[in-house]
Structure formats: structure tokens, C-alpha cells
KEKE-3310 file (N, C-alpha, C; in steps of 0.2 Angstrom, whole numbers, plus 5000, padded with zeros to 4 digits):
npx = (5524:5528:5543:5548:5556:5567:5559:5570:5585:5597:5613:5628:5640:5650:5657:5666:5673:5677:5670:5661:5648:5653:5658:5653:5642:5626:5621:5607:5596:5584:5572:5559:5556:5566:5581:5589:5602:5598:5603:5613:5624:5633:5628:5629:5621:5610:5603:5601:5609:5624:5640:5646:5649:5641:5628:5627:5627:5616:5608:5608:5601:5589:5584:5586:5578:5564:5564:5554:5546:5548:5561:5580:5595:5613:5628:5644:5651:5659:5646:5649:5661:5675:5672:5679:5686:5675:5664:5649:5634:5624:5620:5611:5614:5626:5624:5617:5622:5634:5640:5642:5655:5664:5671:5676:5684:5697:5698:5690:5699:5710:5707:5701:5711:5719:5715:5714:5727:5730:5722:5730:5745:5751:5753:5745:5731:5715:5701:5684:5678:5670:5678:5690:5687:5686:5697:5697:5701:5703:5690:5692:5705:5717:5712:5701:5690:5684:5676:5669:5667:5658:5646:5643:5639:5629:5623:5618:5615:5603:5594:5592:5587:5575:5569:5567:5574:5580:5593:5604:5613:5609:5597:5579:5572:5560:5545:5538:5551:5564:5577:5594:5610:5627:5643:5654:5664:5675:5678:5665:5668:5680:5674:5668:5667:5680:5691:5694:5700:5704:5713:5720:5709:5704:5706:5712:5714:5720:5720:5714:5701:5698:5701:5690:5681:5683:5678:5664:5661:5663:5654:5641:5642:5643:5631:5615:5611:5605:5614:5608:5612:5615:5618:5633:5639:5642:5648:5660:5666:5667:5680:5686:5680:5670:5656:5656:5661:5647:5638:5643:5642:5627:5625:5631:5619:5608:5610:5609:5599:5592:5585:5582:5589:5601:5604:5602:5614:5621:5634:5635:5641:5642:5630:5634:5644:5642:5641:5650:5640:5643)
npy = (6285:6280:6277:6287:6287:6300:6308:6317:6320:6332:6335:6347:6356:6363:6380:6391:6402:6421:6422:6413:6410:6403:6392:6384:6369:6363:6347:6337:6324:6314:6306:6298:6289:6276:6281:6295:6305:6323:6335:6347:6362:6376:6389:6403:6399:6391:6399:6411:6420:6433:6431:6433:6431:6433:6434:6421:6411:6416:6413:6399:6393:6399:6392:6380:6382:6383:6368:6353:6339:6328:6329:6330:6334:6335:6341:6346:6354:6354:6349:6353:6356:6349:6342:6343:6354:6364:6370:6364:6360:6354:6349:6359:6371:6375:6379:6390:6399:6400:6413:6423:6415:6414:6425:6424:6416:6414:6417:6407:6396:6401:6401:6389:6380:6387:6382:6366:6366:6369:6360:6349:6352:6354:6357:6348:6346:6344:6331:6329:6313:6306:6314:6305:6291:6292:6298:6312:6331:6340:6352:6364:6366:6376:6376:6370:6380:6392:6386:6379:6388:6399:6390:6384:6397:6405:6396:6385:6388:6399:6390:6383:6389:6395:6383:6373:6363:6348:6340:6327:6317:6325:6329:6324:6314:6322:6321:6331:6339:6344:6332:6334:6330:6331:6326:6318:6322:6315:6306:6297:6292:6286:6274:6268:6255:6249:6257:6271:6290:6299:6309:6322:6323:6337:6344:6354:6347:6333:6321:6324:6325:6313:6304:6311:6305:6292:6291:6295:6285:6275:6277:6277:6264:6256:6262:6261:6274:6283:6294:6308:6310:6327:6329:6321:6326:6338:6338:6331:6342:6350:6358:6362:6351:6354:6351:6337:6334:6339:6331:6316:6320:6322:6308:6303:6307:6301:6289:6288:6289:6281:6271:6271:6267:6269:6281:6282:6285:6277:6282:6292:6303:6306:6313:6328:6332:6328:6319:6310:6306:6294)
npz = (5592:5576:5569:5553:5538:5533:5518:5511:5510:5514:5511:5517:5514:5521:5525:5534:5528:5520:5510:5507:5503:5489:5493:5502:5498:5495:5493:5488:5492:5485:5494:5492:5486:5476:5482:5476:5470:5466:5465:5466:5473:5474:5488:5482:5470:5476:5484:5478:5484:5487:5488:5501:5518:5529:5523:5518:5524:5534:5524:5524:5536:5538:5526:5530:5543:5539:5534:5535:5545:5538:5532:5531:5538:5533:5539:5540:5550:5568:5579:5592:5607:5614:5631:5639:5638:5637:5650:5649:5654:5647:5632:5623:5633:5632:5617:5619:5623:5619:5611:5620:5626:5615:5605:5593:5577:5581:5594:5603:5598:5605:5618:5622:5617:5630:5639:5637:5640:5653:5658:5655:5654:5642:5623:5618:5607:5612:5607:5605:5610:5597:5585:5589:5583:5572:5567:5566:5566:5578:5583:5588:5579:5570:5556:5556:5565:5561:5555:5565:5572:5566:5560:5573:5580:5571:5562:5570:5583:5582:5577:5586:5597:5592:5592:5581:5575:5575:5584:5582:5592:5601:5603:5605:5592:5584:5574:5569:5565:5557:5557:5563:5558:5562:5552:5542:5528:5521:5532:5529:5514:5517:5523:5511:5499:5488:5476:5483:5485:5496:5497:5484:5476:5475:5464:5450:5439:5426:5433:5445:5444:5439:5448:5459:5450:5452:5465:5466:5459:5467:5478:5472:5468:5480:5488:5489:5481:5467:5454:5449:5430:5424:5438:5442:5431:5435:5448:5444:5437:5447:5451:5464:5473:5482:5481:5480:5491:5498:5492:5498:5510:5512:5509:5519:5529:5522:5523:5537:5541:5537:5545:5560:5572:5569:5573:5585:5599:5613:5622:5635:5633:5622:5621:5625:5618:5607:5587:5574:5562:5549)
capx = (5523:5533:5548:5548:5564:5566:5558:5573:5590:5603:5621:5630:5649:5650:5663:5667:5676:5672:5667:5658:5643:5654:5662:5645:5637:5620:5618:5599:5594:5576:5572:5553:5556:5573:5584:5594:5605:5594:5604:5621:5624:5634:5625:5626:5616:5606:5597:5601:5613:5630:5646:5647:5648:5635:5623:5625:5626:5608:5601:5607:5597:5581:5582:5586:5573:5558:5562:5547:5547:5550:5567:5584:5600:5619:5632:5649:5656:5657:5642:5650:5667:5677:5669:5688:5688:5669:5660:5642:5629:5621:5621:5609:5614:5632:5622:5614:5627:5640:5640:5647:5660:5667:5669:5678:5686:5704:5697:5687:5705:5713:5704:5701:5719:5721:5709:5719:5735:5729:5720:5736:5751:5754:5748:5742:5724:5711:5696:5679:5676:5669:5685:5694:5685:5686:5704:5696:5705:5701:5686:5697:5710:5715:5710:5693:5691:5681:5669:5665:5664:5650:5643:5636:5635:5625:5617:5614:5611:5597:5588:5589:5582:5569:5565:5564:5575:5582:5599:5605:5611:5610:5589:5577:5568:5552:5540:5536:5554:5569:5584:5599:5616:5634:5645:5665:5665:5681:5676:5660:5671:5684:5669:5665:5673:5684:5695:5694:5704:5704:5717:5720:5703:5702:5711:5709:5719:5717:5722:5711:5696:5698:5701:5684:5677:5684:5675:5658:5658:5664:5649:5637:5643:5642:5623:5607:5606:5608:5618:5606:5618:5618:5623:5635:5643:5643:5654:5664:5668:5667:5687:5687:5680:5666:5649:5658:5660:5642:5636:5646:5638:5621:5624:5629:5615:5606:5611:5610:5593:5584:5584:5581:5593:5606:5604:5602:5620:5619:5637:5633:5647:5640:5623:5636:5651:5641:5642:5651:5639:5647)
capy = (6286:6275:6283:6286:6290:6306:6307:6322:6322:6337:6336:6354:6357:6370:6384:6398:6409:6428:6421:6408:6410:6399:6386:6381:6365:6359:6340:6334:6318:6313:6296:6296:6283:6275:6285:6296:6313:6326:6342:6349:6368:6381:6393:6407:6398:6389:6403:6418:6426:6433:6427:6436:6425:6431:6434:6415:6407:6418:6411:6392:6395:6401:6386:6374:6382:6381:6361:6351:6334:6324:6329:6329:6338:6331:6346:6344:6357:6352:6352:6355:6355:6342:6343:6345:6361:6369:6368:6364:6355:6353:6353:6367:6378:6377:6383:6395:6404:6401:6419:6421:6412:6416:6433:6422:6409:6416:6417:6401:6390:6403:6399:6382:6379:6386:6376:6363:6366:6370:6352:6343:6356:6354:6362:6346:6349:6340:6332:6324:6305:6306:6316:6300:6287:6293:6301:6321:6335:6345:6358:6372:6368:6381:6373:6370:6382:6395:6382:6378:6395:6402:6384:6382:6403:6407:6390:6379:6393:6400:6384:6378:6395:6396:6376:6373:6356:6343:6339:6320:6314:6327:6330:6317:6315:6326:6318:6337:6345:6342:6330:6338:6326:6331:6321:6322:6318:6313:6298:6294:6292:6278:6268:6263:6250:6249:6263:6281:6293:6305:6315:6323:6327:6342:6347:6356:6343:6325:6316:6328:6322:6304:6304:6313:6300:6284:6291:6294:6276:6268:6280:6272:6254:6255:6262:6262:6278:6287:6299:6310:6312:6330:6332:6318:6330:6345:6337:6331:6348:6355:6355:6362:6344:6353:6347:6329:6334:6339:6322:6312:6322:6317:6299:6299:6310:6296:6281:6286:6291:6276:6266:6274:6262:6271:6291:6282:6286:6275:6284:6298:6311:6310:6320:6333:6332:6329:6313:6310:6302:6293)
capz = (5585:5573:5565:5547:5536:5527:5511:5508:5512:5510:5514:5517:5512:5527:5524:5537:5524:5518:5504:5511:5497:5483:5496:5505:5491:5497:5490:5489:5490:5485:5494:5494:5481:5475:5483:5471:5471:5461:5465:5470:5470:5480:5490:5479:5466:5476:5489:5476:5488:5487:5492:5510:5522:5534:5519:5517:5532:5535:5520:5523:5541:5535:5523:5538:5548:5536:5534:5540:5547:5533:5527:5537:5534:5536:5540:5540:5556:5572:5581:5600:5608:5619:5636:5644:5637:5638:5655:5649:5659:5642:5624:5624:5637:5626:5612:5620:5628:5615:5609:5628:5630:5611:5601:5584:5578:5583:5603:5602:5598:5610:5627:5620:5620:5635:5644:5636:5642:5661:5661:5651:5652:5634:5620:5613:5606:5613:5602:5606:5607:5591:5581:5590:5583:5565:5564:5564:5568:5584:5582:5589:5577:5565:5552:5557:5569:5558:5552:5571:5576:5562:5563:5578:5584:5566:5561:5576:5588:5580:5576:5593:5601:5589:5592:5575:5572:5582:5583:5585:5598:5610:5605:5604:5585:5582:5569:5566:5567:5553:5559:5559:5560:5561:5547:5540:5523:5524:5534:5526:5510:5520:5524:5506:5497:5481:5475:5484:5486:5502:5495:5478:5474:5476:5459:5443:5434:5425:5439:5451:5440:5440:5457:5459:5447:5456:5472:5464:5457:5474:5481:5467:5471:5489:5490:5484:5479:5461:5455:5441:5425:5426:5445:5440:5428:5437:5453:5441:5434:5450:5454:5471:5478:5486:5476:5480:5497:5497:5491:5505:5517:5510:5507:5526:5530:5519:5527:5544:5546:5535:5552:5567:5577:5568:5576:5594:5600:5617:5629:5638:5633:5615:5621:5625:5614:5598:5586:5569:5557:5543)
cpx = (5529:5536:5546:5553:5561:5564:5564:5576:5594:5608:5622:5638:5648:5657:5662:5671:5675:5668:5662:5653:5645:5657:5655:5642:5629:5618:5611:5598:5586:5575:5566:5552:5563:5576:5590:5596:5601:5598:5611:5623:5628:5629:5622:5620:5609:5600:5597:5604:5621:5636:5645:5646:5642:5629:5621:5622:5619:5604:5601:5601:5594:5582:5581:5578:5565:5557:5555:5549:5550:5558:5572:5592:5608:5626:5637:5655:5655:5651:5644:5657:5669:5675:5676:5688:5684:5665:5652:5640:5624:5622:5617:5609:5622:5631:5621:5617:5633:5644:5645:5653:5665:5667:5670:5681:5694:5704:5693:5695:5710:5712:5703:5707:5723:5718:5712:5723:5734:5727:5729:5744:5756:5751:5745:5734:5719:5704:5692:5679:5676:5675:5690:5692:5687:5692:5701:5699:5700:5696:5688:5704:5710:5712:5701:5688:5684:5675:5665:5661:5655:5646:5638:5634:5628:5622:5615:5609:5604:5592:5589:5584:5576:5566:5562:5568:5577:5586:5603:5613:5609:5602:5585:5572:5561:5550:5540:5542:5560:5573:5589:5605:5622:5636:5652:5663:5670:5681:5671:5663:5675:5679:5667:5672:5676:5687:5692:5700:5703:5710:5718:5713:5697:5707:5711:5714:5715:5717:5716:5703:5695:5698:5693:5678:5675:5679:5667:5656:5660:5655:5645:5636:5641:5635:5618:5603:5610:5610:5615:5613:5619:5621:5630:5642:5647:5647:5658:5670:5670:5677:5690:5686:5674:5657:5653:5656:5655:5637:5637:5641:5631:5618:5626:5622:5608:5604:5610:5601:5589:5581:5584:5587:5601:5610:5605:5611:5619:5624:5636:5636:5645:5635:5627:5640:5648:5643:5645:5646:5644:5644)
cpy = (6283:6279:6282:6289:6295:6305:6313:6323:6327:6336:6344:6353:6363:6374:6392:6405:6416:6426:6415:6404:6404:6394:6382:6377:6364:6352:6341:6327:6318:6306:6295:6290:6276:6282:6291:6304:6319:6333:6343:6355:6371:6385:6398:6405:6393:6393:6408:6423:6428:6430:6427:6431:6426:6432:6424:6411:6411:6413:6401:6392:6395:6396:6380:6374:6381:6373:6358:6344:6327:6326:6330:6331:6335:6339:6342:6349:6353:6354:6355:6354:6352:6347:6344:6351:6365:6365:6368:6358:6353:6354:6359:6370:6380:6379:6392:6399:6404:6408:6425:6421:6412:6420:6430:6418:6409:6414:6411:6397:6395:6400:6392:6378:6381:6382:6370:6359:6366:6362:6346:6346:6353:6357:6355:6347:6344:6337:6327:6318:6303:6308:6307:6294:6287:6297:6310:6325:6338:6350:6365:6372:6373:6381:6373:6376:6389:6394:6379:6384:6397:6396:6383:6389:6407:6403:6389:6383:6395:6396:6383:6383:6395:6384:6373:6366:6351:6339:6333:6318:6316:6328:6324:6318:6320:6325:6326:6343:6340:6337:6331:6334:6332:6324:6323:6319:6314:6307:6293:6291:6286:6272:6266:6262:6252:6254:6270:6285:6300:6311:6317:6324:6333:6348:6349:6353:6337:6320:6320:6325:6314:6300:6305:6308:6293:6287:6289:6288:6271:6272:6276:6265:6254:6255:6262:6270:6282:6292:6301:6312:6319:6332:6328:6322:6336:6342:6336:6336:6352:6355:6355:6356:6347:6351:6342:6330:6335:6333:6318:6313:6320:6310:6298:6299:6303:6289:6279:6288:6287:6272:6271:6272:6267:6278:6288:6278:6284:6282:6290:6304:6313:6314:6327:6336:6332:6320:6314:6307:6299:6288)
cpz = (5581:5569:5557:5543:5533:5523:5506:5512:5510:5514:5512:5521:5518:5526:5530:5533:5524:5515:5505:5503:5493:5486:5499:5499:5495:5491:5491:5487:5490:5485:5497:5491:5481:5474:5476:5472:5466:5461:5467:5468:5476:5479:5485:5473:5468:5481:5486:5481:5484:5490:5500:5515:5528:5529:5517:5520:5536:5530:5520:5532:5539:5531:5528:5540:5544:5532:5537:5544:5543:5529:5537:5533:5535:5534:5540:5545:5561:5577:5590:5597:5614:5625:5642:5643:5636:5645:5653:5654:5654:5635:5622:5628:5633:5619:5613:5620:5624:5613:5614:5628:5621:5605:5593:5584:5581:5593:5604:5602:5603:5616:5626:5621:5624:5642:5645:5639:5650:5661:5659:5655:5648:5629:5618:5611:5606:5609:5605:5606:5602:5584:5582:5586:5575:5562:5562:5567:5575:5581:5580:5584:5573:5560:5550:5563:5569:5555:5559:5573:5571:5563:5570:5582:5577:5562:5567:5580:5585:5578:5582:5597:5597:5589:5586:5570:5577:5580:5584:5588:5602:5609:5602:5596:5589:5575:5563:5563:5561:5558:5556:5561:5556:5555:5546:5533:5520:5523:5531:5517:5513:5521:5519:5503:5492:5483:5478:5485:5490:5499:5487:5474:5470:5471:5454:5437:5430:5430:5445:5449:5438:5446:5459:5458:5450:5461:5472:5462:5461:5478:5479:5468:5477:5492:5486:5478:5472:5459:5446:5436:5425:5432:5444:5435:5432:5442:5447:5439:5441:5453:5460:5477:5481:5488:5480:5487:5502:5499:5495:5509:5517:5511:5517:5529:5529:5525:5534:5549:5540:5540:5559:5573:5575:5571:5582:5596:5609:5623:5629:5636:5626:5617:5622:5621:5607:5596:5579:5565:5551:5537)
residu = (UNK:UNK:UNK:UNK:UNK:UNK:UNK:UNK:UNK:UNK:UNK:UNK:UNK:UNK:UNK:UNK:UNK:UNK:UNK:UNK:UNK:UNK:UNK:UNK:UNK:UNK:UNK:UNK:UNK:UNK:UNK:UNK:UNK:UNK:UNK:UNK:UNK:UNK:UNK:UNK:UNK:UNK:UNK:UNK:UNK:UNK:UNK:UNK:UNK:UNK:UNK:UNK:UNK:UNK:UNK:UNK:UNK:UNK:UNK:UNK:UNK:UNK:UNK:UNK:UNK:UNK:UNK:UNK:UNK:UNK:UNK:UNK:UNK:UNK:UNK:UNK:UNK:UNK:UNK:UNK:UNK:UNK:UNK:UNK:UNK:UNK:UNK:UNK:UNK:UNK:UNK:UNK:UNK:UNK:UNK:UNK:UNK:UNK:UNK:UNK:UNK:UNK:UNK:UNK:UNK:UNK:UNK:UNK:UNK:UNK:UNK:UNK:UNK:UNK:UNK:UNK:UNK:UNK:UNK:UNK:UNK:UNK:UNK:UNK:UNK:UNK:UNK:UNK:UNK:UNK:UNK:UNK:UNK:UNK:UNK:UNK:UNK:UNK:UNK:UNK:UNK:UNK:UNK:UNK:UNK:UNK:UNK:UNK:UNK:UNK:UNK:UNK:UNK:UNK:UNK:UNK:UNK:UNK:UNK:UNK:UNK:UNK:UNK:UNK:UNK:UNK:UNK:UNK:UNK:UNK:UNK:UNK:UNK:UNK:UNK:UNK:UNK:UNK:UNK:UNK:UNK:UNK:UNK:UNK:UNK:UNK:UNK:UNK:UNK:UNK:UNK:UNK:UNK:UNK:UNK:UNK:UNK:UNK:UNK:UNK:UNK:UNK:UNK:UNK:UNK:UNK:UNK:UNK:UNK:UNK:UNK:UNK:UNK:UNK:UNK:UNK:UNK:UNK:UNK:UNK:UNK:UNK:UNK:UNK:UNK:UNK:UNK:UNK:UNK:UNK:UNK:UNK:UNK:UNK:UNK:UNK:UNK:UNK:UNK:UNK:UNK:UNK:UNK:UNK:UNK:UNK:UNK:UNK:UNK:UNK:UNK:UNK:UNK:UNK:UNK:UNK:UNK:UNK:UNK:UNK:UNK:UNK:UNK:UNK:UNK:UNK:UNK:UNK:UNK:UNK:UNK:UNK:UNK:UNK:UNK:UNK:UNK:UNK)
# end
């Protein structure tokens, strides 16, 4: 069957927090046409939930899962962890069984960094192929640590048990089933030209808001796709950076599933390790 690109992509600001609800954005692209950003909203406002983080992280799921084959979503945790430090024989039996092998995110960067340190005898923190490639932090770090854990035991997990997406690299397209990519927006944000700014973004200032601006209009320059006037406003205003970082996710989300050639990730250790899109 001949691939066809999404006609609807979402980027997703992913947050492990309590509050999860008001940190999680969902971008939407509409690119049945000339591609263009039509929406950008946190959780709360966009599924009718609460902050609560597993009230959220339920409802962005149930959203995941009743995608169809025509749209495709661009996440921003990681979707595995480096193969030095989890014994899978698969990307899905390491979903599977995830629930297994870690109670939280605290015992998740624990046993991870003791795994670590017994393969190295260091503490330093091991990261995926993919983290190397594009300068990201470790899964298991503290940092990120909370956004891996709910991430792949209370999204991924559940759509892969119920066989209801399929997650690129490690499963193969389905005509009938959403495609789900990993992304950094971070990175997706270095790869375009002119003026950006990875740092200072994320500020309730004048400088924090220009910063913001420059990104959105190296975004704009760079692709094909438009940025409706009100969403345009609304990151703007958004001061926390996470609408933008929403958007990112999208535009990779975007660009990486117009070509098919693009999702086919050839070396072996990405089907288990996960891939960055950018």
C-alpha cells in the first residue's frame, strides 16, 4: 500500500509533574492542505480535565488512542531507555513489562544508575544513540526522569497493549493506526536557520518574549507551514515556553512524516533504544 502523509499532526509538550494538566500543550497541525498550526492549548483546556497528573495523562491517551490512520503525533519524552542499562529483547516486551521493572521515577534513575555504574564503575549516565546524536540528556536523569517514567508506563504502555498506534522505528507504519514519533524540541529548534534561541525563552519578560518571537519567525522561515494569527499570539503570551515547545514538536512531527523515507531509521539498536525525530 503506498504511504500517505498525515493530513493532521500534533506535537505534545509532555510533563510528568503533579500538575501535569497546565504543563502538557498539544500543537495541531492541519496539513490536508498548506500545511498550517491551527491550535495550541494546554491539557486542561484542551481535554476539559484538571491539573492532576494522572487525570491528564488519562485523557491525552484516550486522545492518542482514538486517532485514526490519517494523523500522527510528535511526543517529546523518551520513548525507551539505553540498552546498557535495560535487558530487553524487544521494544515491546520493554513496554510491556515496564510496570515490572520500575515503581517511579526515583527507582527508575536508581536501578538505571546502578546498572550504570556495574557496566562502567562510574556514576556517569549513560544515554541512547539517539540522545548522543543530538546532545540530550540521559532518560534516567533527574531531570527527565519523571517525564520518561509516566511517559512510556501511562501513555506508550497502554497504546501498545491495546495495539492501537505504532511507534516509529521500533513498529512498522499501519495505514489504519496513528504514527507515533519521539522528538526533542530543543533540537528541532537548532536545526532551523537564522536567529533562535534555546535558552531564555522561557521567560515572563521583554527579552523572554522576543526571544520567543525570533524562534517562531525562524520556525516560519524555515517551513512550509503557517502559524494561524491567533495561535501566534497565544505562544507568544504563553511565558512558560511550553505552547512553543508544543509547536516544535509538531513541525518535527511535521516534517518527518511527509516522506516516508524519513521515519525509516536503518541501525538496529534504534528498534530498541528509540529514535529522536527532529
Amino acid at each position: 500500500m503506498a504511504y500517505t502523509p498525515p493530513e493532521t499532526v500534533f506535537g505534545v509538550d509532555f510533563s510528568g509533574a503533579t500538575d501535569a494538566g497546565t504543563k502538557i500543550w498539544i500543537a495541531e497541525i492541519d496539513a490536508s492542505g498548506e500545511p498550517e498550526l491551527i491550535d495550541c492549548a494546554p491539557a486542561t483546556e484542551r481535554f476539559g480535565v484538571d491539573a492532576d497528573r494522572a487525570d491528564a495523562h488519562r485523557a491525552l491517551t484516550h486522545h492518542l488512542a482514538g486517532l485514526d490512520g490519517d494523523t500522527a503525533a510528535a511526543l517529546d519524552f523518551p520513548f525507551a531507555l539505553p540498552a546498557s542499562v535495560v535487558d530487553a529483547g524487544s521494544w515491546t516486551a520493554f513496554v510491556r513489562t515496564f510496570p515490572s521493572l520500575f515503581a517511579s521515577p526515583a527507582d527508575l534513575q536508581r536501578r538505571c544508575q546502578s546498572r550504570a555504574e556495574l557496566a562502567d564503575g562510574d556514576r556517569v549516565q549513560h544515554v541512547r544513540a539517539t540522545e548522543e546524536s543530538v546532545g540530550a540528556l540521559s532518560p534516567y536523569n533527574r531531570r527527565l526522569r519523571s517525564q520518561t517514567f509516566y511517559g512510556i508506563r501511562d501513555v506508550l504502555r497502554p497504546l501498545v497493549l491495546a495495539d492501537t498506534v505504532r511507534a516509529v522505528p521500533m513498529q512498522d507504519l499501519d495505514a489504519e493506526r496513528p504514527t507515533l514519533l519521539e522528538t526533542y524540541p530543543a533540537a528541532a529548534l537548532d536545526s532551523l536557520d537564522g536567529e533562535t534561541h534555546r535558552a531564555g525563552y522561557k521567560e515572563a519578560s521583554d527579552e523572554g518574549r522576543e526571544r520567543r518571537e525570533a524562534n517562531l519567525d525562524a520556525l516560519a522561515a524555515e517551513s512550509e507551514v503557517t502559524v494561524a494569527a491567533g495561535v501566534r499570539q497565544r505562544l507568544l503570551d504563553d511565558d512558560g515556553g511550553d505552547g512553543l515547545d508544543a509547536a516544535l514538536a509538531a513541525f518535527a512531527g511535521w516534517r518527518n512524516t511527509v516522506d516516508p523515507t524519513n521515519l525509516a531509521v536503518e541501525d538496529g539498536e534504534y528498534g530498541v533504544e528509540g529514535y529522536i525525530y527532529v
